[in-house]
C-alpha distance (Angstrom), angle and dihedral (degrees) to the residues before:
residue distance angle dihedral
X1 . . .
X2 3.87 . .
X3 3.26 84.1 .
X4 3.65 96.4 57.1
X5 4.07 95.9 48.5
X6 3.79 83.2 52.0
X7 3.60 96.9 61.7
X8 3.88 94.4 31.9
X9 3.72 79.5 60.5
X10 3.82 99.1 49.0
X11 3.90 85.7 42.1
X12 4.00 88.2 61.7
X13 3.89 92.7 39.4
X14 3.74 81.3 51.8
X15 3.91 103.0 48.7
X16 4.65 82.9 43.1
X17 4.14 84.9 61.2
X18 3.40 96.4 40.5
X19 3.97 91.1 48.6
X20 4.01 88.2 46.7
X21 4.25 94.0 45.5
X22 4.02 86.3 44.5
X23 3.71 97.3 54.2
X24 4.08 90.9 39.5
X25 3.79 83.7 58.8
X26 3.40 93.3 47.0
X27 3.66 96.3 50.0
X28 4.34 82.8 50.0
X29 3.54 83.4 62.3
X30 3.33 106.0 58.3
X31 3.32 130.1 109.4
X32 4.19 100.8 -92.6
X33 4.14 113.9 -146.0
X34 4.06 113.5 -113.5
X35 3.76 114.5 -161.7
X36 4.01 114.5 -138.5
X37 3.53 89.8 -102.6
X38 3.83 88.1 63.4
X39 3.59 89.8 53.3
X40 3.68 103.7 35.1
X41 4.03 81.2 63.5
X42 3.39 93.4 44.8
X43 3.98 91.5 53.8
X44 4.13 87.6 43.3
X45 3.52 87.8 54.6
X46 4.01 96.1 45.0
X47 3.66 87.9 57.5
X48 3.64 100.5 45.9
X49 3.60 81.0 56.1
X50 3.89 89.5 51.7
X51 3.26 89.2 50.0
X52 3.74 93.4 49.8
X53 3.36 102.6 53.5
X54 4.37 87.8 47.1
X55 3.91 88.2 57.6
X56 3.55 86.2 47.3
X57 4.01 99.2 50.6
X58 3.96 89.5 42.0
X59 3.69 89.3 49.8
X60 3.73 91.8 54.5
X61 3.77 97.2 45.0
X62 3.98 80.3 50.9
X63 3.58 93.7 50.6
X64 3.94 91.7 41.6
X65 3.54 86.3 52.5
X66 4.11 99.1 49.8
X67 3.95 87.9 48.1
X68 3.83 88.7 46.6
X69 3.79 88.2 48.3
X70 4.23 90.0 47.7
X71 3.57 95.1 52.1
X72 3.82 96.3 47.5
X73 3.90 86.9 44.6
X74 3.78 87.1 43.4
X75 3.76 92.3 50.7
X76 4.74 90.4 49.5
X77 3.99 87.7 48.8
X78 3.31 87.4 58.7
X79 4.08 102.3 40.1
X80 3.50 79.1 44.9
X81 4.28 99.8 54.3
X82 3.99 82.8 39.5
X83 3.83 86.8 57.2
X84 3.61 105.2 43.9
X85 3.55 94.7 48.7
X86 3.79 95.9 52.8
X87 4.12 84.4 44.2
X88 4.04 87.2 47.0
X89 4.28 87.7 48.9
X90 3.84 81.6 48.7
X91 3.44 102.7 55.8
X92 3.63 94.5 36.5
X93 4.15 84.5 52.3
X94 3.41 92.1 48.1
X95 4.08 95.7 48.1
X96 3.82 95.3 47.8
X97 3.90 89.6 58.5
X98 3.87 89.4 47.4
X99 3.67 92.3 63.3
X100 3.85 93.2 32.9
X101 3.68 82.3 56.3
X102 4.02 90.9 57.3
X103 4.07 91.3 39.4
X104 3.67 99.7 54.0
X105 3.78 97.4 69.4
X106 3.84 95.5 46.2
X107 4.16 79.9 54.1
X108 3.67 88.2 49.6
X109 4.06 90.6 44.8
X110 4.05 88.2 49.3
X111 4.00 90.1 49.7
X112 3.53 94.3 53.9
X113 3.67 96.4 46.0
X114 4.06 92.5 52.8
X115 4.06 84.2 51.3
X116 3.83 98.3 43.0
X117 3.65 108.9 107.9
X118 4.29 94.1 -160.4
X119 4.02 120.0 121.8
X120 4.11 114.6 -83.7
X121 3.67 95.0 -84.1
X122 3.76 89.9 54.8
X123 3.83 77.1 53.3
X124 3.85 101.3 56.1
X125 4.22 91.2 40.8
X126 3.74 77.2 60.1
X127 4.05 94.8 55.6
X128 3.41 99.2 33.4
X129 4.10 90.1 57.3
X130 3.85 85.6 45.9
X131 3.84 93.2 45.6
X132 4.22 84.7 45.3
X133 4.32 85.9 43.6
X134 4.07 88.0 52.3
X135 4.04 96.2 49.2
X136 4.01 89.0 44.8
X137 3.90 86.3 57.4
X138 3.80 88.1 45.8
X139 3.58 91.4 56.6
X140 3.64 92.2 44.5
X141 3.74 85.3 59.0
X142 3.00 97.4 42.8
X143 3.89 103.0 -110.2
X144 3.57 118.8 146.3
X145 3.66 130.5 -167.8
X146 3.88 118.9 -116.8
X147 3.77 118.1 -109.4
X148 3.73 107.6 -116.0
X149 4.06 97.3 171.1
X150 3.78 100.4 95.7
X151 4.18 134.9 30.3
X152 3.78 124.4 -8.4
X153 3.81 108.3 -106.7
X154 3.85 124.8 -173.1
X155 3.24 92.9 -141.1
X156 3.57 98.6 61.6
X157 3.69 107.6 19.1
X158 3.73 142.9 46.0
X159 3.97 122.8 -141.3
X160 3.78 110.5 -139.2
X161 4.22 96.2 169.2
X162 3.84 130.2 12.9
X163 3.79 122.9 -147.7
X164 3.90 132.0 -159.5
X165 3.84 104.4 -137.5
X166 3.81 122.3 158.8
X167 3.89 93.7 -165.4
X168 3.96 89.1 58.9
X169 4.08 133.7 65.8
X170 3.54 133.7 -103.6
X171 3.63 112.4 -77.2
X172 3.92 88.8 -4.2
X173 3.79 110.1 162.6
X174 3.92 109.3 -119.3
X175 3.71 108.6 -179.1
X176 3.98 139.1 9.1
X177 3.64 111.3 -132.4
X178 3.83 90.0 178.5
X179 3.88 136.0 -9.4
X180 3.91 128.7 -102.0
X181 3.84 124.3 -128.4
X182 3.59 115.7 -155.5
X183 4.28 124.2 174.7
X184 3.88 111.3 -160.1
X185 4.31 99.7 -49.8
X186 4.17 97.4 -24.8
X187 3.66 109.8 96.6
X188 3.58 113.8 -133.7
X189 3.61 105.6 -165.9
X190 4.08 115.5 -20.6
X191 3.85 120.4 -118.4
X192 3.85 107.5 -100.9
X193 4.08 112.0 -148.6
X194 3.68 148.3 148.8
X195 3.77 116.4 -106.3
X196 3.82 134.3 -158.4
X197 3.84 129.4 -135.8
């Protein structure tokens, strides 16, 4: 029977702690009072959030925008490159039959003077209208010969030999080994000479 009061007791202790833990849950539960500051920062807080996630979304459509932009100016660099070099191989095409165009009959002039069966000066009327056909295709393209009648200039000529000659100027030009070609400021092949002093 002792045993019996002891647990009746322990029952009661029991049911007292649950009643206590029951109402200290209950009084969890309730509804807690927030002053307006605790709200005010809660709203402050919501719409730096809102405000957040706005940057964020126009940043996005920005960067979406600037890769859309790349690609697109990616994609014209490239149509572009493709273009220019089939323009450049055009143009380059197109020049090297120009002055094929003026060659060939100086080739055809040379042919027929090796075949000609005439006397020598027959011969050299042959070259010299060959040599006269080559220079009018030069002119036509616009190649002119480099003046070698007055100073030696670097720019123009090269100096093969030097000579010590009282009776001549200071870098006079004294002989032409071999003639310069020049078309408007690119130099074709410099003037090669002998200079004095």
């Amino acid at each position: 029977m002792e045993h019996n009061e002891e647990k009746l007791e322990n029952d009661i202790v029991i049911e007292d702690n649950a009643e206590e833990a029951k109402e200290e849950i209950l009084k969890d539960q309730e509804p807690q009072e927030t002053s307006k500051e605790d709200l005010n920062k809660e709203g402050d807080e919501l719409d730096v959030l809102k405000k957040h996630k706005e940057e964020n979304k126009k940043l996005k459509e920005e960067l979406e925008a600037l890769n859309d932009r790349l690609l697109r100016l990616t994609a014209e660099y490239d149509n572009y490159r493709k273009r220019t070099t089939k323009e450049k191989q055009g143009i380059y095409g197109d020049a090297s039959v120009d002055v094929l165009k003026e060659v060939v009959p100086i080739l055809d002039n040379l042919e027929r003077a090796v075949e000609a069966k005439g006397s020598v000066e027959d011969l050299k009327k042959g070259v010299e209208m060959t040599i006269k056909a080559c220079k009018d295709s030069f002119e036509k393209l616009g190649v002119e010969e480099i003046d070698a009648s007055s100073e030696f200039d670097p720019n123009f000529h090269q100096a093969v030999m030097h000579v010590e000659d009282e009776n001549l100027g200071t870098n006079q030009i004294v002989e032409v080994f071999l003639k310069g070609y020049k078309k408007e400021d690119k130099i074709i092949r410099y003037t090669v000479v002998k200079v004095a002093n």
